[in-house]
N, C-alpha and C positions, 0 to 999 in steps of 0.2 A: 473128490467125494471121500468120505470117511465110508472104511471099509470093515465089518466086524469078520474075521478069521471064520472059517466051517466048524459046527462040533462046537460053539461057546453060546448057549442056548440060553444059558443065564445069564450071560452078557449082553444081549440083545434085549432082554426081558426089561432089565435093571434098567437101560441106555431108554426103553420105549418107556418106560412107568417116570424118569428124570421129566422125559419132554413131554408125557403128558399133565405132570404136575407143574411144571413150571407154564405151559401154554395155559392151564384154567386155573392161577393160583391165584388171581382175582374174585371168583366167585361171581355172584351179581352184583360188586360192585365196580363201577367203573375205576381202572388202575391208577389213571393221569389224578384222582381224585386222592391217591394214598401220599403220603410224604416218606419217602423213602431212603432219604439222606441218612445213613447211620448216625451221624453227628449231632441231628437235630428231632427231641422229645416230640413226638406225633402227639401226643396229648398233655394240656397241659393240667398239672393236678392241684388240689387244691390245698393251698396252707394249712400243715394242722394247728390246730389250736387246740388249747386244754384251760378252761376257767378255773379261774387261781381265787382261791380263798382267803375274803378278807380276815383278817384278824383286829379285832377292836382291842381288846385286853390282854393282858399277857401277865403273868402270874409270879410273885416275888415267890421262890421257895426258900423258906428258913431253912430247912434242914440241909441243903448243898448248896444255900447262898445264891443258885441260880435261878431259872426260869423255866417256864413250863414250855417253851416254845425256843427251842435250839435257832430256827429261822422264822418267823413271824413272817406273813408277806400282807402290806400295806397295801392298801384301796386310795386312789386318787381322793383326796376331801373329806378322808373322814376321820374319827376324832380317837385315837387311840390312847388307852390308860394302861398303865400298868399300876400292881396293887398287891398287898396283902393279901392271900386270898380270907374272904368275909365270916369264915368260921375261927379264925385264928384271933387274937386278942389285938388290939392297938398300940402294943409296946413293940411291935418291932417297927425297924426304918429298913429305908432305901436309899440308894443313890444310883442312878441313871446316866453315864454321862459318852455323849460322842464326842469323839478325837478329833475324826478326819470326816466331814461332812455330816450334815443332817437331812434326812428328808423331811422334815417339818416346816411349816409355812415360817418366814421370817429366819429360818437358819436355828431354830430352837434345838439348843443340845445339850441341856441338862433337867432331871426328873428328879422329885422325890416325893416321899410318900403326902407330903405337904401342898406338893404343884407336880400332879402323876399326869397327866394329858397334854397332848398338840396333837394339833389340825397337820394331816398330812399336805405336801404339796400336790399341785397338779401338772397335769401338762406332762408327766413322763413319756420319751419319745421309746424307753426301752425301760427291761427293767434294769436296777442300780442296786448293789448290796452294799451295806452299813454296816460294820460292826461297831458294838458299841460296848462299855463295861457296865457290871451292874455289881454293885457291894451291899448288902443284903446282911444287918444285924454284925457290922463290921468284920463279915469275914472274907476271905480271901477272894477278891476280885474275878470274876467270870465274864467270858465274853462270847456271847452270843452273836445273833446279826439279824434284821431287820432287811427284808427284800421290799423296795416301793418300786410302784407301777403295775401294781394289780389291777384286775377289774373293776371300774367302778359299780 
């Protein structure tokens, strides 16, 4: 039998409060019922999630050749233009073009302000980033990116 020394009064105190907390640290509920494996999450949590924002339109800027949208995030099936924006006159151009894949239906990967729209793909099992160049009123090439597999 384990013996505590005469004269250690807070040692005994300390040693009774351990076995009493470990004896009731069930509470009311039954113990066999808890998982107690360090290794393994007692509860399981739920995926977070954050709804991601289609983008239909996305904005030629004349003035720094680029766009109004650094990363645009695509919506499964829907029908994205890119444009002048509608206050500005029809003398300026664009050109649109993907290098290394497209998320547009049929593999479509070049735009201008003549043929500005495609139908996004479907079926993304994750999401996929695109960059692409965009030359706006012939000046220095800009490359933005396009994320598809938004929410539909």
């Amino acid at each position: 039998m384990f013996q505590i020394p005469e004269g250690r009064a807070i040692t005994k105190l300390a040693l009774l409060v351990l076995i009493t907390l470990g004896a009731g640290s069930c509470g009311d509920r039954d113990c066999r019922s808890l998982n107690l494996n360090p290794h393994v999450h007692p509860l399981k949590t739920a995926k977070k999630t954050t709804p991601v924002p289609c983008d239909t339109t996305i904005n030629a800027d004349v003035n720094t050749g680029g766009v109004d949208l650094d990363a645009a995030f695509l919506c499964e099936n829907d029908t994205i233009t890119w444009q002048i924006p509608p206050n500005l006159p029809d003398k300026h151009t664009f050109r649109v073009h993907f290098a290394n894949g497209s998320p547009f239906v049929n593999g479509k990967s070049d735009f201008t302000e003549s043929d500005p729209s495609g139908t996004v793909k479907d079926q993304y099992k994750r999401l996929e980033v695109y960059k692409y160049s965009i030359t706006v009123d012939s000046k220095t090439p800009v490359d933005p990116q396009v994320i598809g597999g938004g929410n539909p």
